[in-house]
C-alpha positions, 0 to 999 in steps of 0.5 A: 542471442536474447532477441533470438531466444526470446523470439523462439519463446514467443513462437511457442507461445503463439502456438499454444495459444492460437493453435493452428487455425484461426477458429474458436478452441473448445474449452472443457469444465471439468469442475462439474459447475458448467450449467449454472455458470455457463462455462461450458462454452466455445473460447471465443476468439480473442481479437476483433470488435467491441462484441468480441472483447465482450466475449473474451471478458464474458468467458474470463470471468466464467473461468475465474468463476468456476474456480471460486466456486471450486474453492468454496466447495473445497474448503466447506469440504476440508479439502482446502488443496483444491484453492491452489487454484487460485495460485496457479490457475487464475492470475492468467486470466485475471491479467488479461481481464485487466486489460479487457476490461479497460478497454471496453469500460475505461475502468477497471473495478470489475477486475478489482473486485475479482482480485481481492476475492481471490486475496480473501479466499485464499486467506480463509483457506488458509485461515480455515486449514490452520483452525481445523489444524488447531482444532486437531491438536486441542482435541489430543490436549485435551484426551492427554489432560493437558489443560494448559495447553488445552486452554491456550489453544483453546484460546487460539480457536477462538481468534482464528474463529474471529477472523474466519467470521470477517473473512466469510462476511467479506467474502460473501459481499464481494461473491454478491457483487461479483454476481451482480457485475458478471451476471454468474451465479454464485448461489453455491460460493456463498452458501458453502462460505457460509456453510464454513463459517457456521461449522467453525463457529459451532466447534469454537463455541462447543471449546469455549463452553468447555474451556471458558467462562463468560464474562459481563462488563458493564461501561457508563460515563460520569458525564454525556458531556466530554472535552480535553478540558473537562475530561469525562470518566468511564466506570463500570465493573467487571463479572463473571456470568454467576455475578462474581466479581473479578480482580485485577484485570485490564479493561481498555476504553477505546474511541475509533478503534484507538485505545484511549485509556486503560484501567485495572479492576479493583477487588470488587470488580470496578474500573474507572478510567478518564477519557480526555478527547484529543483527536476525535470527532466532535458530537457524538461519540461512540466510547467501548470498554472491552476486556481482553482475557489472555492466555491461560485466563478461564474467561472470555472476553466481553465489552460494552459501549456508552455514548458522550458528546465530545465538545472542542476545547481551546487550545495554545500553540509555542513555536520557536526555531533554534536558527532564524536562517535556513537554506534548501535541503536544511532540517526546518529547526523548530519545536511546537508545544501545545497545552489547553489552560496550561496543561501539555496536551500528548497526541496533538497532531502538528503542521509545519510549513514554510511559506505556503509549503507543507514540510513536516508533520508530527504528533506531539508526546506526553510533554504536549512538545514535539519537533517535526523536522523536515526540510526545507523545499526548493519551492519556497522562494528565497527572502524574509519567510513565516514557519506556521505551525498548524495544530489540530482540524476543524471539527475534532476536540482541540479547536484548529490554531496556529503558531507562527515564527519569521526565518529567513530562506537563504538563496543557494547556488546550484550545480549542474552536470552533463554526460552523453551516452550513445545509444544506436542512432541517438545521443543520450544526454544525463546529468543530476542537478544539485544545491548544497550538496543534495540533489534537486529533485521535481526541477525544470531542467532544459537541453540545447544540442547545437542551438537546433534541438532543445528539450526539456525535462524533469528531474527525478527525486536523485536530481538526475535528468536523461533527454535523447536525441537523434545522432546525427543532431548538429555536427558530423560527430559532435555536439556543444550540448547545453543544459541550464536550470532557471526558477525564478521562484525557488530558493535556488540560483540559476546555473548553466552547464556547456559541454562539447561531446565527441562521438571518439570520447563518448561510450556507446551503451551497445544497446543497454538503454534499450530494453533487451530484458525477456519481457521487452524483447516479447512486447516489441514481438507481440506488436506484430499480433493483434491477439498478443497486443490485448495481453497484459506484462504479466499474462505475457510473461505467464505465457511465454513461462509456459512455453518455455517450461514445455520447451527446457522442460526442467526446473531451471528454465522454471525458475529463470521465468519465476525471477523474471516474473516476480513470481507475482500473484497479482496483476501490477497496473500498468501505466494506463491503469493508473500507477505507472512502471517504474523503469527502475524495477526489474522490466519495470514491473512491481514484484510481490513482497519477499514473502512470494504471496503478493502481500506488502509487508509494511501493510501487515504492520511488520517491523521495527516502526510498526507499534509507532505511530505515523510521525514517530515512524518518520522520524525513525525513517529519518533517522535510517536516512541520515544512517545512510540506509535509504532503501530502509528509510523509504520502506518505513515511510510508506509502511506509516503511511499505509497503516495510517490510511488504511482502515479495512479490516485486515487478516495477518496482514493486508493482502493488497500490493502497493499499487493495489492499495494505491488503487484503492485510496486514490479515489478517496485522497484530495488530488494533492494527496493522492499525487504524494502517495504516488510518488510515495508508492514509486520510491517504496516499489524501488527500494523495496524491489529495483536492484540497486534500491533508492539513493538519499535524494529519491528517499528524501523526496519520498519522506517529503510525499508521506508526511504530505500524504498524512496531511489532512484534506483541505476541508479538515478531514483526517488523513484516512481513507474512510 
């Protein structure tokens, strides 16, 4: 019934899209840009060579086009409705963009580029439509004489301004760009982005000329000459545009756009606050005062900048291990403290490793002491072992220095299962690989099947495996199946497991292994058409949405496709994008975040590990793994990481997908950390979008991959992607 139901889905959409004949489909503009972006034009046909993919990406992209300059318009018009455009209309095209564009280039940095100004527009839309929203509602403040409310949603204005002017800058560089790359003209997209930006600015300066009064501040250091040792003092003094002098208010001091010290000005105006460099860069330094006026505060904000040379103070490291023996899957025991001539030095990032494996890393507290925890490796050879604890980089404020401590890695013995499944003509084998009770995970695992037939195969991060074979491998409905794990250069003992399978005692998955959902029944379908072969999933998907709404016609069928679909907004790179699918997923695609806007929640800094930093959030994800919430544990792990990674400017959160932001950092990570937040990005899309989430192995697995992806690069670079 579901192949039967697919396939008549998959009819309408062929028909909708090819139509009865084979020629070109006249496509109408009624966006009146036709004759500066050329999109009044035939829809060339959608098959063919090299000549014809060109023209399928020239039309896509005037298609997408012609709806950014529709938006643009819109929103310097206040009639921002005319953006849901950009929800409804363009994912179709920018899906089959993706693959277009891969296939004629090998790459896809055009289409990137469309989908993060689609992101940015959207949010200056909607940032745009609550400024004006807000704007409305200070203005009846301000006729009822409310000034309490007047000034706090003057306030308000003035950061929804802020991000308004990001936005539109952000926007215009990727306009320009997109120009540059399609050859369209987007004179008229930026010059109406533009022309929001000023409009808003000028209302939000008329409210703060109404509302506020200036502020100067002034910041000059003690010394040009800074380190954790000889700390420098930044002092300045805080006025009003008149020259009066303003009392207890909080100026903070900020290095790389981390909060360094903080000071309260005194009666006469003046702060002074001690700056001792810990993690920046040596040379020199860029160090801002700035002060924030808050809620009904009559003023606003200013700041100032100054400049010291930050030098690289010596450092000592203590390392001890409360247990000098420790086996795979065991919690490294060890405590690090870090001091400069005796003083405990707070924020000292640490590394733990074992042999030469990274297990951990951890930031020291105000005591310079920390615990990183981590766990000990299959992949550290069994035998007399050194912890090494690495404190610091080179290049920054504390000189790089090591602590070392023996422990002994005990061998453990190992345990492996096999099951068999039959799955139409072939033998499905499984099992999971396991030490100490945890599962093994990223292990060599080899399969005989009557001494004919051996494959091999790695586990995953639960220790399980799967291998098929034919069905008619080896005897008339039986198998002696063997499978067998040997490492020499692990921790772990070798172990082999020998089964005898019957065809009367297995159970047939009656077809369950295959992929029967919706979107596996049209990729098998549109094989057979070279048109639907250059479709991506998501487009796929879109299009059999359609058909299918025109054929129920009712909200119902809409809504199946939806959950079918994830109701992504963005297109989700398949494997030969660089991110692969994740079967574990529902049709193995990733889905948008529980917002529905396509957003990653981790990234926007939601949540209870949010205002940690990287290490302190996970040892809370830890934590929630030991609690026995593992899906929880992996969202926590991947939300550090990405807030440590990533250093765009964002607007009420990062618009990027996981595997958009995976995209993105890949080409600026070391290959080892590039790899980690792969692995670290497949568990996060299962435990935050499969079904049945993650188990403690996979999220074991995946907490192992974000602290190797916090590590810093082989050459002392910080664990960011600028």
């Amino acid at each position: 019934m579901r192949r039967s139901h697919a396939f008549g889905v998959l009819l309408v959409v062929v028909g909708l899209c090819v139509g009865p004949g084979v020629g070109a489909v006249s496509v109408a503009d009624a966006s009146g840009h036709g004759g500066d972006n050329g999109t009044h034009h035939e829809r060339p046909a959608e098959v063919g060579e090299e000549g014809d993919l060109a023209a399928v990406q020239a039309w896509l992209a005037g298609r997408m086009t012609e709806i950014h300059l529709d938006c643009a318009e819109a929103i310097s018009a206040g009639e921002a409705v005319a953006c849901d455009r950009l929800d409804d209309d363009y994912p179709n095209p920018l899906d089959r963009y993706v693959s277009v564009e891969r296939d004629r280039t090998g790459d896809n940095d055009t289409a990137r580029t469309f989908e993060k100004t689609r992101n940015e527009q959207r949010a200056l839309a909607n940032e745009t439509d609550a400024y004006w929203d807000t704007y409305e509602e200070y203005q009846a403040a301000r006729a009822r004489g409310d000034r309490e409310r007047s000034r706090r949603l003057a306030r308000e204005l003035t950061e929804r301004s802020d991000r308004i002017r990001a936005l539109g800058g952000s926007l215009d560089e990727r306009f320009a760009r997109l120009e540059n790359r399609t050859g369209r003209d987007y004179g008229e997209a930026r010059r109406a982005t533009n022309e929001t930006v000023m409009d808003v600015r000028r209302a939000t300066l008329e409210v703060q000329e109404t509302e506020f009064t200036p502020t100067r501040l002034s910041a000059s250091p003690t010394d040009t000459n800074a380190s954790f040792r000889q700390p420098v003092v930044v002092a300045g003094r805080l006025t009003a545009e008149n020259g009066t002098a303003l009392a207890g208010r909080t100026v903070a001091v900020t290095v790389d756009d981390r909060t360094v010290a903080t000071a309260e000005t005194g009666s006469d105006g003046r702060y002074d606050a001690t700056y001792r460099p810990v993690r920046t860069t040596t040379g020199p330094t860029t160090v801002r005062a700035r002060y924030e006026p808050t809620g009904l505060d009559p003023f606003l904000a200013s700041k100032a900048n100054t400049t010291v040379v930050v030098a690289a103070s010596p450092v000592a490291v203590d390392v001890e291990v409360d247990d000098d023996s420790v086996a795979f899957g065991d919690t490294v025991p060890v405590e690090v403290r870090v001091s400069v001539l005796g003083r405990a030095v707070p924020g000292a990032p640490a590394r733990v490793f074992v042999g030469a494996e990274q297990v951990a890393t951890g930031r020291t507290g105000e005591d310079g002491a920390v615990s990183p925890g981590g766990s000990v490796p299959a992949t550290v050879d069994d035998g007399e072992r050194t912890v090494t604890v690495r404190v610091s980089r080179n290049g920054t404020a504390l000189e790089p220095t090591e602590g070392t401590v023996p422990v002994t890695v005990e061998s453990s013995e190992t345990n492996l299962t096999v099951e068999g499944t039959l799955d139409g003509e072939e033998l499905v084998i499984s099992g999971q690989l396991t030490a100490n009770d945890r599962p093994v995970p990223d292990q060599r695992v080899g399969v005989n099947v009557d001494g004919k037939t051996r494959e091999t195969t790695t586990t995953d991060g639960d220790g399980r495996y799967r291998v098929r074979v034919p069905r008619d491998t080896g005897g008339r409905g039986a198998w002696s199946v063997t499978a067998d794990y040997e490492e020499p250069e692990t921790n772990l003992g070798p172990t082999t497991t020998t089964r005898h399978l019957r065809a009367d005692d297995v159970a047939a998955t009656d077809g369950t292994d295959t992929d029967t959902t919706l979107l596996g029944e049209l990729r098998q379908l549109a094989a057979g058409s070279a048109f639907l072969r250059t479709l991506s999933d998501e487009a796929l998907l879109g299009l059999a949405g359609s058909a299918l709404a025109l054929l129920i016609g009712g909200v119902a069928g809409a809504a199946w496709l939806l959950r079918r679909r994830g109701a992504s907004e963005a297109p989700v790179p398949s494997e030969e994008e660089g991110a692969p699918a994740v079967s574990d997923a529902p049709d193995g695609e990733a889905s948008p975040g529980p917002s529905g806007d396509g957003t990653t929640p981790d990234a926007a800094g939601d949540g209870p590990s949010a205002t940690l930093d990287a290490p302190e959030a996970l040892d809370v994800a830890r934590a929630r793994l030991g609690g026995g919430a593992p899906d929880e544990a992996v969202r926590i792990g991947y939300g550090a990481v990405r807030r440590q990674l990533s250093t765009e400017a964002t607007v009420e959160g990062d618009p990027r997908t996981h595997w958009e932001f995976y995209r993105d950092a890949d080409a600026e990570l070391s290959e080892a950390r590039a790899a980690a937040l792969e692995r670290l990005t497949v568990a996060y899309q299962r435990a935050e979008f499969a079904p049945e989430g993650v188990g403690p192995g996979t999220a074991r697995a995946a907490l192992n991959a974000a602290e190797s992806c916090l590590a810093p690069s082989p050459d002392g670079r910080p664990a960011n992607i600028a």
